[in-house]
C-alpha positions as CSV (number, residue, x, y, z in Angstrom):
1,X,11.5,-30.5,-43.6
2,X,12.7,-29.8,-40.0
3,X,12.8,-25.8,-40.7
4,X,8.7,-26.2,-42.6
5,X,7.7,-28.7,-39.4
6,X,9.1,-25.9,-36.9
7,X,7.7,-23.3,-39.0
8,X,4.0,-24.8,-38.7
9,X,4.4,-25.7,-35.0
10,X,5.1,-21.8,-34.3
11,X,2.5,-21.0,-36.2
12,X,0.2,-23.3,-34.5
13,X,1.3,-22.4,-31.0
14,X,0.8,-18.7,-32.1
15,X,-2.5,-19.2,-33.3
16,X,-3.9,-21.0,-30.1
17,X,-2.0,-18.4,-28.0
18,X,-3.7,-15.4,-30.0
19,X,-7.3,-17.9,-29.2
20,X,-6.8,-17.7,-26.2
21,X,-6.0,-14.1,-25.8
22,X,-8.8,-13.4,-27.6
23,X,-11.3,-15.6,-25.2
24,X,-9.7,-14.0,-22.3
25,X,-10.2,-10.5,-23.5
26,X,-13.9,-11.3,-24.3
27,X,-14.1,-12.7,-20.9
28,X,-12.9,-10.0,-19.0
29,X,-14.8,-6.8,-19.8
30,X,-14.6,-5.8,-16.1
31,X,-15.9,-5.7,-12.4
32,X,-19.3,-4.9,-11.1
33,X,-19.9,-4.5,-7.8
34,X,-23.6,-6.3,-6.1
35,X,-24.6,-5.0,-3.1
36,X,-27.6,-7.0,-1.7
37,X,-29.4,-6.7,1.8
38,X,-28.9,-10.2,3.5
39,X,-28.5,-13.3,3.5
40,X,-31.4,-14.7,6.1
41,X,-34.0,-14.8,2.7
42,X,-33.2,-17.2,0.4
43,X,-34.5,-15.4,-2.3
44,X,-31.7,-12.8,-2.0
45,X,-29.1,-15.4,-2.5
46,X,-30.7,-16.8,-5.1
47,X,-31.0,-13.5,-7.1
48,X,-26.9,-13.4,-6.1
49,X,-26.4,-16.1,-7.6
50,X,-28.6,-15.8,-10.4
51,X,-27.1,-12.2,-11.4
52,X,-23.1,-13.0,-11.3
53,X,-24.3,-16.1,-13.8
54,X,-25.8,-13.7,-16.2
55,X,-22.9,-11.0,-15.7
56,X,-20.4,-13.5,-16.2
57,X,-22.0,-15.0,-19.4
58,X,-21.6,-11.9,-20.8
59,X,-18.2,-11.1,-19.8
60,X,-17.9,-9.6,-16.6
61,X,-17.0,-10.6,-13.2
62,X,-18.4,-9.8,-10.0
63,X,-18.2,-8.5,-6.4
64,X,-21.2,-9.6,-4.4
65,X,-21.5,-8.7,-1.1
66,X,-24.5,-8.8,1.5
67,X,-25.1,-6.3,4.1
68,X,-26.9,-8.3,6.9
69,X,-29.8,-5.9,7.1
70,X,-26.9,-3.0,8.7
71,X,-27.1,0.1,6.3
72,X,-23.8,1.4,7.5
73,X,-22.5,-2.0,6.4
74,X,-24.0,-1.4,3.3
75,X,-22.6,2.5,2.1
76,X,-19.5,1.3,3.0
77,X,-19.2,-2.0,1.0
78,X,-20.8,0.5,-2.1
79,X,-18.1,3.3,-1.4
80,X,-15.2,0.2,-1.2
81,X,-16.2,-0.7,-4.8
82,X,-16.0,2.1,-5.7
83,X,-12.7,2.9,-4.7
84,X,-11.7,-0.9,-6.4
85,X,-12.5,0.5,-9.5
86,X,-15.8,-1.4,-10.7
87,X,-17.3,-0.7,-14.1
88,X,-20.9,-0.3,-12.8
89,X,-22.9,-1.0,-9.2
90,X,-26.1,-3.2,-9.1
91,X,-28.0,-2.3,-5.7
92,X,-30.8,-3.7,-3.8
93,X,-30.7,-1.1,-1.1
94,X,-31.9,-1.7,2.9
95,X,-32.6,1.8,3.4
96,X,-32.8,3.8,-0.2
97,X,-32.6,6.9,1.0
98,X,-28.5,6.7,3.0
99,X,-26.6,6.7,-1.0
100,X,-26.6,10.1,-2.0
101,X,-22.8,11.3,-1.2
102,X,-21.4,7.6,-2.6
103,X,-23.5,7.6,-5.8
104,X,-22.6,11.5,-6.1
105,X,-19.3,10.2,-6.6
106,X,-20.2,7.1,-9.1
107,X,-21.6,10.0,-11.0
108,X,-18.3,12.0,-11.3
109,X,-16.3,8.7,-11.9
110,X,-18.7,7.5,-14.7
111,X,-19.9,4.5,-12.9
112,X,-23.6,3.5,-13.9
113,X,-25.5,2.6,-11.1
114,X,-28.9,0.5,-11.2
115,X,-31.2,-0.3,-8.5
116,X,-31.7,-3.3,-8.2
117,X,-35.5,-4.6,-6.8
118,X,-35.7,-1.6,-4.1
119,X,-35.9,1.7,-5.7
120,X,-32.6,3.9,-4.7
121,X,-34.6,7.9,-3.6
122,X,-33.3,11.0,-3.3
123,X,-30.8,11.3,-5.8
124,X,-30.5,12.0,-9.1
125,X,-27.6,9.4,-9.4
126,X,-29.5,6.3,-10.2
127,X,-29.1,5.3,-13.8
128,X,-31.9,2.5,-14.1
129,X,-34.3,1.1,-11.7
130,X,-34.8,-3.2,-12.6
131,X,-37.2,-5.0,-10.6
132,X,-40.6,-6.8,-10.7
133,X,-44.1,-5.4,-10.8
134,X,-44.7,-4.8,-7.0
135,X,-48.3,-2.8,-7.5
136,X,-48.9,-6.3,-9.6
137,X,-47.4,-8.3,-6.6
138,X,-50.1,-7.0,-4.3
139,X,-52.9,-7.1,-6.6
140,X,-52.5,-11.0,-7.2
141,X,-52.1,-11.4,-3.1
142,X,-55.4,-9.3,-3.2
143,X,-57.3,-11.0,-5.8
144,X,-56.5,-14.7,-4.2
145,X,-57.7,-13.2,-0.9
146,X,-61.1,-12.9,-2.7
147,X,-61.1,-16.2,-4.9
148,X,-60.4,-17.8,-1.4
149,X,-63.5,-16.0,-0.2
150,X,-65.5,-16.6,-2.9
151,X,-64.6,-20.4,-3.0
152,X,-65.9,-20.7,0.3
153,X,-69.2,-19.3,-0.2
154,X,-68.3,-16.1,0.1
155,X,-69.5,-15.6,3.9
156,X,-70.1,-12.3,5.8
157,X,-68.1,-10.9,7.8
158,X,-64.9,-12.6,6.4
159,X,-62.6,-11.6,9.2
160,X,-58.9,-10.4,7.7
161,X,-55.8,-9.0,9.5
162,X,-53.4,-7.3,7.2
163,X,-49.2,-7.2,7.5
164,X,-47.5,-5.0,5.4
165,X,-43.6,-5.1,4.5
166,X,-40.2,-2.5,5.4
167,X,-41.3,1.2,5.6
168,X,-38.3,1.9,4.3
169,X,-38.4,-0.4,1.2
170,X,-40.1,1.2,-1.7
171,X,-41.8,-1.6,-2.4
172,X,-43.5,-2.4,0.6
173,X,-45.7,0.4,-0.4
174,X,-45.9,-0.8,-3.6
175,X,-47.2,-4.1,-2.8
176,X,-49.1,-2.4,-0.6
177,X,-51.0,-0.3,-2.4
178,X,-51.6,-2.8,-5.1
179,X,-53.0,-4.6,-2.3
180,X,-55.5,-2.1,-1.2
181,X,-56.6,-1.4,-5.0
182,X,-58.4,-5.2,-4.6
183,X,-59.4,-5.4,-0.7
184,X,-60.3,-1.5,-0.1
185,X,-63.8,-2.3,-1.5
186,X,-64.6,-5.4,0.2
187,X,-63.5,-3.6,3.9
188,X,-65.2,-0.6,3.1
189,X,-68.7,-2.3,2.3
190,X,-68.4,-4.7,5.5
191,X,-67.8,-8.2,3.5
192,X,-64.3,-8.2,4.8
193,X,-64.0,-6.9,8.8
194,X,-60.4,-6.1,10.1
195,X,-61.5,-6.7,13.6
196,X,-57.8,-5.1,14.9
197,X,-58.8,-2.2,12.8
198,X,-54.7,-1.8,11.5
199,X,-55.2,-1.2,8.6
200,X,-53.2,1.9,7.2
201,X,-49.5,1.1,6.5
202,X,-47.7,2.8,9.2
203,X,-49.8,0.7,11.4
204,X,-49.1,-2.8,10.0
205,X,-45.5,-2.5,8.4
206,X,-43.0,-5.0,9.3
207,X,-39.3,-3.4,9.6
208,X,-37.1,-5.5,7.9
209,X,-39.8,-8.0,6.3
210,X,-38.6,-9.9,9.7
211,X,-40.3,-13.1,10.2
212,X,-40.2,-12.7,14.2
213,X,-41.5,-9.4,14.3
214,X,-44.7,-10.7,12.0
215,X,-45.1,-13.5,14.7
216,X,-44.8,-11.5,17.5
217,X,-47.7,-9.5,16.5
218,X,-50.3,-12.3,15.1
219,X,-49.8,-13.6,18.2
220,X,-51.0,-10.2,19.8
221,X,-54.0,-9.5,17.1
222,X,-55.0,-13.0,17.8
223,X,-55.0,-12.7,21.7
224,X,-56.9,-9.6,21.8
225,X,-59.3,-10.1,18.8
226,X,-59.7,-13.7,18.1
227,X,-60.8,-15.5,21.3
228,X,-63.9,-16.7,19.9
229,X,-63.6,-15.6,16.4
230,X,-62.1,-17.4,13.3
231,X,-59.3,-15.6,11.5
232,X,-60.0,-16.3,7.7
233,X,-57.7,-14.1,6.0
234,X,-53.9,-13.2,6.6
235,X,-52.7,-11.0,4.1
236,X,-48.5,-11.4,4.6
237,X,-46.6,-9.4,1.9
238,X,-44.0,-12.3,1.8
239,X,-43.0,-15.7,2.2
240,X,-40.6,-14.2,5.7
241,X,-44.2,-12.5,6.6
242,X,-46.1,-15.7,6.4
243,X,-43.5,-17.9,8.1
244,X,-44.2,-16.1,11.4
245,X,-47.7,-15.4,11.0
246,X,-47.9,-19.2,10.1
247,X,-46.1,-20.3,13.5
248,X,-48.1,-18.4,15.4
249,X,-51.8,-19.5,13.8
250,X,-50.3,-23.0,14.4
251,X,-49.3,-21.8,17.7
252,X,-53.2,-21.6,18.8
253,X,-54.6,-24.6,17.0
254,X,-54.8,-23.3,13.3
255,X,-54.6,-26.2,10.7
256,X,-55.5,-29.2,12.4
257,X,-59.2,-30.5,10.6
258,X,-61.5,-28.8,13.3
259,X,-59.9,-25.9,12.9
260,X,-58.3,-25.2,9.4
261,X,-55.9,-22.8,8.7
262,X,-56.8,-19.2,6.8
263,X,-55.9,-18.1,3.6
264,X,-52.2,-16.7,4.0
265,X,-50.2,-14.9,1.5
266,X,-46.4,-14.7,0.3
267,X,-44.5,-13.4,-2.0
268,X,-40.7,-14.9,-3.4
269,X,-41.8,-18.5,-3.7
270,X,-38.9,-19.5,-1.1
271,X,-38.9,-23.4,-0.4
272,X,-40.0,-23.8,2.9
273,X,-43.2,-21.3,1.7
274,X,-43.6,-23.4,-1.4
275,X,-43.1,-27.0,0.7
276,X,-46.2,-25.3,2.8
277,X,-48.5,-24.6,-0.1
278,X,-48.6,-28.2,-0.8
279,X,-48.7,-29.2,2.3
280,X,-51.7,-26.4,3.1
281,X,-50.4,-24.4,4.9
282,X,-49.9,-21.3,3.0
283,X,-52.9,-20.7,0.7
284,X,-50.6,-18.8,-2.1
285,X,-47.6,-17.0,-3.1
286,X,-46.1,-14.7,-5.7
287,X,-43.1,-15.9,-8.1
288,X,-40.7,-13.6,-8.9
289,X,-38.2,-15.4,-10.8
290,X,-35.4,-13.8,-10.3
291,X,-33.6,-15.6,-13.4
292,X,-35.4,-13.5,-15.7
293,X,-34.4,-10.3,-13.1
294,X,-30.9,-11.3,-13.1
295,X,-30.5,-11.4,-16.8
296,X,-32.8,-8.3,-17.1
297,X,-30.0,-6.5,-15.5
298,X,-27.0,-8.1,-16.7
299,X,-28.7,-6.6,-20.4
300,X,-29.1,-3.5,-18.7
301,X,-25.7,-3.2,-17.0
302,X,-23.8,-4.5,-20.5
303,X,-26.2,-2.3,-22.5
304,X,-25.0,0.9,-20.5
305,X,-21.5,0.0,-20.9
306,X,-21.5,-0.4,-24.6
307,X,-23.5,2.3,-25.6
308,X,-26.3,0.1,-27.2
309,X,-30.0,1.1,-26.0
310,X,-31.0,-0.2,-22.8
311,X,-33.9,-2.0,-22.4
312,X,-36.7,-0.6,-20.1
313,X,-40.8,-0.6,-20.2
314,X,-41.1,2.0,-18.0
315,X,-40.6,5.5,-17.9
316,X,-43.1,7.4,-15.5
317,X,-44.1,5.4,-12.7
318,X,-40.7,5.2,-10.4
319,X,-40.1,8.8,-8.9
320,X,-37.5,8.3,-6.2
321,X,-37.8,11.8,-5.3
322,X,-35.0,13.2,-7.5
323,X,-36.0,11.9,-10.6
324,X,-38.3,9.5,-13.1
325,X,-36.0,6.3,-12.8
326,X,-35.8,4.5,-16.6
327,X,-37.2,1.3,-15.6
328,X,-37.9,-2.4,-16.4
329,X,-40.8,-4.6,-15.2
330,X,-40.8,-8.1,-14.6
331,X,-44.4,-9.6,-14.6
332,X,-44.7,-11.6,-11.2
333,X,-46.8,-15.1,-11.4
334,X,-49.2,-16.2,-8.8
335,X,-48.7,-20.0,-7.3
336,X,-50.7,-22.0,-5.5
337,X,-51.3,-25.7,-5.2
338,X,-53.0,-26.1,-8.6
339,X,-49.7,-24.7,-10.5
340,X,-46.7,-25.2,-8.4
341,X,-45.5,-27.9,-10.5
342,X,-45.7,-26.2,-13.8
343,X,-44.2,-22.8,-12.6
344,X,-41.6,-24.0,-10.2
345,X,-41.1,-27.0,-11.0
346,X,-41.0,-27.5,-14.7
347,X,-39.5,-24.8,-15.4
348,X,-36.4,-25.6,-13.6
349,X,-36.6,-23.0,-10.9
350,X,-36.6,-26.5,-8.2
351,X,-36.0,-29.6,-9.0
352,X,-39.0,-32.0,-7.3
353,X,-36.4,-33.7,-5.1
354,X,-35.9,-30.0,-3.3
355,X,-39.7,-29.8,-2.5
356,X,-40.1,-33.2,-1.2
């Protein structure tokens, strides 16, 4: 009995060690290295977050790393994965044109590489391309310029000042010209005046979507054009954008009842923006939920490994210069006080207590 009883508890043991084995092989399928720009927009550690999640619930683990806005910083934390060994490199690049020489060298190690949000140029070295639909982004931030206007009565002029994001961020011109596709129209037949007259993108883009930088300059537009003219309109391509523009229209009397504030703009739904649309004072911004980005590219990345077909919707728009970047889309939602429950909310992306 003693020789059976030993018999089964080896067995046993064997079995749970062989379980175990198993579970740990399945949960570790490798390293993946995240390179994102900074930490000073919640959004980006969000998407952090939100990405070594979905990588690890499929098996992987991860080395995330932030940048601080420096792109030396950034090359060299890509090139130090590299040399660790990682199975594949998700990332958001500060300036895409500075990758060339490290991805050259993904590309002779067999490392896939997908850029992540920003669009990596001027190399052929970029596997995939995951981010949201930035021409949409700026379309929606157009089109709830004009409800706005239209809501009010639709008055003439409707004065507007217009901030744009990064020059060196792909989609900065994106948004942009998304943008421009709505509120072109409107400026060109006099129902919307830009009374700065900075209009064209080198003229109102904000280096490093800096918050500062935006409010350094409403406060100029609004000293030299605004004495005794309402500002209606701000279109800010993010929620960083509208902070500063929003401290400075504060800064001068905007958003008391005499004088209410303008319609203002975002994009990222970051708390403090969200927090202000209820409050009033942002008028709207765009949600990107970067959940559904995050596991978008955790398919991707695990997709590429594997050799299963990778997902993308996407296969002529994204030129980075070198090439057509396969890509995937995310469909970007607009929020504003009348939905903010449902789609930030209810859906789990805050919790009600966060946005008290």
């Amino acid at each position: 009995m003693n020789i059976i009883k030993n018999v089964a508890v080896a067995v046993a043991a064997s079995i749970a060690l062989s379980a175990v084995s198993l579970s740990a092989y399945a949960q570790d399928k490798g390293v993946i290295g995240i390179s994102l720009p900074d930490k000073t927009e919640s959004r980006w550690i969000t998407d952090g977050k939100s990405m070594v999640d979905a990588l690890k619930a499929k098996g992987y683990s991860a080395d995330l790393q932030y940048a601080n806005y420096d792109v030396p910083t950034q090359v060299n934390q890509v090139e130090n994965m590299l040399a660790k060994g990682v199975k594949a490199l998700v990332i958001a690049p500060i300036d895409g044109k500075t990758f060339s020489d490290a991805l050259a060298l993904a590309q002779q190690k067999g490392i896939k590489v997908i850029s992540y949000d920003r669009l990596i140029s001027q190399t052929k070295n970029v596997d995939y391309y995951a981010t949201f639909d930035n021409y949409g982004v700026g379309v929606l931030q157009g089109q709830s310029i004009v409800a706005a206007w239209q809501k009010a009565g639709s008055k003439t002029p409707f004065n507007v000042e217009v901030f744009g994001g990064s020059s060196d961020d792909n989609n900065a011109h994106m948004v942009y010209a998304g943008g421009m596709s709505v509120l072109k129209p409107y400026i060109d037949n006099g129902k919307f005046v830009i009374r700065s007259k900075q209009v064209a993108f080198e003229k109102v883009a904000t280096r490093n979507w800096d918050g500062a930088t935006a409010q350094s300059r409403m406060d100029n537009l609004l000293s030299a054009f605004y004495g005794n003219n309402r500002l209606d309109a701000v279109w800010t391509p993010n929620d960083a954008i509208a902070i500063g523009v929003i401290s400075s229209l504060k800064g001068v009397g905007y958003g008391s009842a005499q004088q209410p504030m303008p319609v203002v703009t975002g994009q990222d739904a970051d708390l403090q923006n969200v927090k202000g649309i209820i409050r009033g004072d942002q008028t709207t911004t765009v949600f990107k939920d970067t959940r559904k980005l995050a596991g978008i590219t955790a398919d991707i990345v695990d997709d590429a490994l594997t050799g299963k077909p990778v997902p993308v919707n996407d296969t002529k728009s994204y030129n980075n210069g070198a090439k057509i970047v396969p890509t995937y889309l995310v469909k970007p939602i607009l929020v504003d006080k009348d939905n903010w429950q449902p789609e930030l909310v209810t859906s789990g992306y805050y919790t009600q207590a966060q946005l008290k």
